[in-house]
N, C-alpha and C positions, 0 to 999 in steps of 0.2 A: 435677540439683540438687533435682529438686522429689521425686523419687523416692528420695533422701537423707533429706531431711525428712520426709515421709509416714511412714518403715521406721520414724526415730528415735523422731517422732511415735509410733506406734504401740507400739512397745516399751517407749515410760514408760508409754503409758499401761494398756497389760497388764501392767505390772508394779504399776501404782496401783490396778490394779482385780482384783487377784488373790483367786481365791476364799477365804472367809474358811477353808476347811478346810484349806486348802492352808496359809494363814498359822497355821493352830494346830501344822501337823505337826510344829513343832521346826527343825531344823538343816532338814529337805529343805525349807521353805518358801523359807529364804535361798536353795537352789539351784538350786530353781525360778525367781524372779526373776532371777535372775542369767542363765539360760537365755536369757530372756526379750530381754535386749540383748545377751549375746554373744551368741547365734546371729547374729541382723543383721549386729551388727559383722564375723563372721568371712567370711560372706557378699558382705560390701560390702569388706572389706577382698579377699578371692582375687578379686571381679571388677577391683577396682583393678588389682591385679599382672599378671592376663592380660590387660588391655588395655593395660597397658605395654608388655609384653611382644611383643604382636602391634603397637603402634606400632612398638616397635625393629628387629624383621623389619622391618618396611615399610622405617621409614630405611634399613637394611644394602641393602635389594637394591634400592631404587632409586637412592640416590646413588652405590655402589659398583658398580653392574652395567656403567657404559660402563666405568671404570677394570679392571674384573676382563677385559672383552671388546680392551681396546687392550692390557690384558698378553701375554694368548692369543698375538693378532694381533702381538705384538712378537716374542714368542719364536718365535713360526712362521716369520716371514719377518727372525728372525736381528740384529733391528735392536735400539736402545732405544726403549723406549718411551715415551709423548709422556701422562703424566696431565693430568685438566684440572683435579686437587686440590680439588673439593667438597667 
């Protein structure tokens, strides 16, 4: 969270403190600001995604790993098998 704040922090205020040449160039001045918070944002938004991403792996193969190991075990020794539905 605090590393949330700091990034957004930092992005207004490179954008408040943009050089003034920059602010005269017309149209690229606006593009340059804008630079300035979307980068972060898309940053902080892809790390969002892959740490979901890598949480939902973790869920899949731990809570599904004895159920995928008792189906194995079921179909080898011919029987049904016994889930414990986590």
């Amino acid at each position: 969270m605090k590393l949330t704040r700091r990034d957004f922090t930092a992005g207004v205020a490179a954008t408040l403190a943009t050089p003034a040449f920059i602010k005269s160039a017309g149209a690229q001045g606006a593009t340059v600001k804008i630079m300035f918070i979307h980068v972060p944002a898309a940053w902080l938004g892809l790390f969002a995604w892959v740490l979901m991403s890598i949480a939902a792996l973790g869920t899949l193969v731990t809570n599904y790993c004895d159920d995928v190991r008792e189906g194995v075990r079921a179909f080898h020794e011919k029987r049904p098998p016994v889930f414990k539905g986590r």
